[in-house]
N, C-alpha and C positions, 0 to 999 in steps of 0.2 A: 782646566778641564774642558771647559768650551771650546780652545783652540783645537785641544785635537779632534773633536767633531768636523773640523772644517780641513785636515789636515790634507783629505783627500781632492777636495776642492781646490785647493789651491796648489798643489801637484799637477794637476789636472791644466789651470792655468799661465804655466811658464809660458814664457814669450808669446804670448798674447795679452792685452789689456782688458780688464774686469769695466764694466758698464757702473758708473756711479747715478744714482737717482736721490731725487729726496721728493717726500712725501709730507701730506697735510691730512690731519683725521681729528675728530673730535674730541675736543678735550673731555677728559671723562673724567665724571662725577657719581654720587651715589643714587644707585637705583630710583625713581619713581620721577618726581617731577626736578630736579635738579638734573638727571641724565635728560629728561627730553626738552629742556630750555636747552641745555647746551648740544644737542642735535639741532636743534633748531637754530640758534646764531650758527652752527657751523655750515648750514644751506644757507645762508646771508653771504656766506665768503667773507665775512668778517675777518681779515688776514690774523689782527692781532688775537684772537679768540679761538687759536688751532693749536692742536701739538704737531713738531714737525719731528723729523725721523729719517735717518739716513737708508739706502737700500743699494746693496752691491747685488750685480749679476754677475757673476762670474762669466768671464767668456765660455767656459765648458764646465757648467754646471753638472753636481752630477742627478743622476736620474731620481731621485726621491722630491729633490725641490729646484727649483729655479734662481728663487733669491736670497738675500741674508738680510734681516734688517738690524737696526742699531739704535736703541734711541734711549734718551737721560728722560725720567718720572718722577714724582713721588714715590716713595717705596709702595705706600697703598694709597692710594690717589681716589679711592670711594670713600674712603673715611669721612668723615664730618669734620673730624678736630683736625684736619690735614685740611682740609679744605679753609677751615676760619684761620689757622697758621697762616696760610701761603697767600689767603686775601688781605692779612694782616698783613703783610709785606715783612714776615719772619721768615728765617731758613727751615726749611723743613729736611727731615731727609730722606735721599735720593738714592734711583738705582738704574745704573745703565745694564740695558736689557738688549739682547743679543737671541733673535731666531730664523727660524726659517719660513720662507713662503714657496707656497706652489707656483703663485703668479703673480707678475706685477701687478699693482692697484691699477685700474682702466681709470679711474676720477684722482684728480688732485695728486699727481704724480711724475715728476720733471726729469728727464733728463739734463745733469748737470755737467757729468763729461768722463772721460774713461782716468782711469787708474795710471801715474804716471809712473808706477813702479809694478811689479810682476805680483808683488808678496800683498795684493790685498786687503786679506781676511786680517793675515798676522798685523798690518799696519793697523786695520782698526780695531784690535785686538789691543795692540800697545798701546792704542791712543787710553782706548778703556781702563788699561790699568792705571792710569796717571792721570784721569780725572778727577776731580774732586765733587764729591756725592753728596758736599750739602747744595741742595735747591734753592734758589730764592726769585722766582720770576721778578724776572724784567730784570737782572744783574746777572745769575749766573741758571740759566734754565734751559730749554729744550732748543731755542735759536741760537744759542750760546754753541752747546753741544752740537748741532747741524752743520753752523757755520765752522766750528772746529775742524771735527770730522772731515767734512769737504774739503778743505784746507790743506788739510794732515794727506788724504788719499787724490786730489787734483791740483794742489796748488792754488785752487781760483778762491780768492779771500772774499767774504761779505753776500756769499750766495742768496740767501735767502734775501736782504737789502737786492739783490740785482734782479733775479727773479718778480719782487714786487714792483718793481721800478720797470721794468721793461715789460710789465703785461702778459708776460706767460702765464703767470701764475693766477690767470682770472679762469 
C-alpha cells in the first residue's frame, strides 16, 4: 500500500538521481521527565543516544512534500515496559515506518550521497519488506537499519561509523 503513494514520485524521477540523507533526532521516551532527559542528552550530541533515519529527496519531488523518510522503532517506543525491555538488552518489537516531509531537517542532517539506481522509493521499499522487526539495540536497531538502507540505495557501507569519524556529524 505505501509503495503506491510514492508511485508518482518515482515516475517523476527517471534518469535523474534521488538525494540520499540521514538524520539524528531524539530518542523518544514516555512523556514528562523521561522525554525531557532524553532531549536534553540529545543537545549534548551525545552520538550514541540518538535515533537515526534515513531521508530520500527525490530529484522531482512532487508538490505535496519534499522528502520521504524511513526509519526501524520500537513498535510503541513511549511505553514503559518497552522501554525496561530494550534497557534490558531484550528484543523488543519493531516497526519500519515510512513518511513524508515538507522539508529537510536544517539541524543534524547529512548529506550522504545520491541514489545509484533510478527506482528509489521501490529500492527502499524492498529493503523494508525483508527486514527483520525484532529490535534489540546495539545488535540489530536504528544504525543497523540506517547503515543498511544506505548501503542498499548508495552503495557506501558503514555511514553512520564514517560520518562520526570524519566530524560532519558534530
Amino acid at each position: 500500500m505505501a509503495s503506491s503513494l510514492f508511485t508518482n514520485s518515482v515516475t517523476a524521477t527517471r534518469g535523474c538521481r534521488d538525494e540520499v540523507y540521514v538524520a539524528a533526532v531524539p530518542l523518544t521516551a514516555a512523556k514528562g521527565p523521561a522525554q525531557l532527559l532524553m532531549s536534553a542528552v540529545y543537545s549534548l550530541n551525545l552520538w550514541d543516544l540518538q535515533h537515526f533515519m534515513v531521508i530520500i529527496k527525490p530529484s522531482s519531488p512532487p508538490p505535496n512534500f519534499q522528502a520521504i523518510v524511513f526509519d526501524f522503532q520500537p513498535k510503541d517506543p513511549e511505553n514503559i515496559y518497552t522501554a525496561i525491555e530494550v534497557l534490558s538488552g531484550r528484543a523488543v518489537t519493531g516497526t519500519v515506518l515510512v513518511r513524508n516531509l515538507t522539508k529537510l531537517p536544517r539541524k543534524k542532517c547529512w548529506f550522504v550521497g545520491s541514489s545509484k539506481l533510478d527506482n528509489t522509493v521501490d529500492l527502499a521499499m524492498k529493503f523494508n519488506e525483508n527486514w527483520e522487526t525484532d529490535l534489540r539495540v546495539g545488535h540489530h536497531d536504528c544504525r543497523d537499519y540506517t547503515n543498511g538502507l544506505v548501503e542498499q540505495l548508495t552503495g557506501k557501507k558503514h555511514v553512520l561509523e564514517d560520518l562520526r569519524s570524519s566530524g560532519r556529524a558534530s
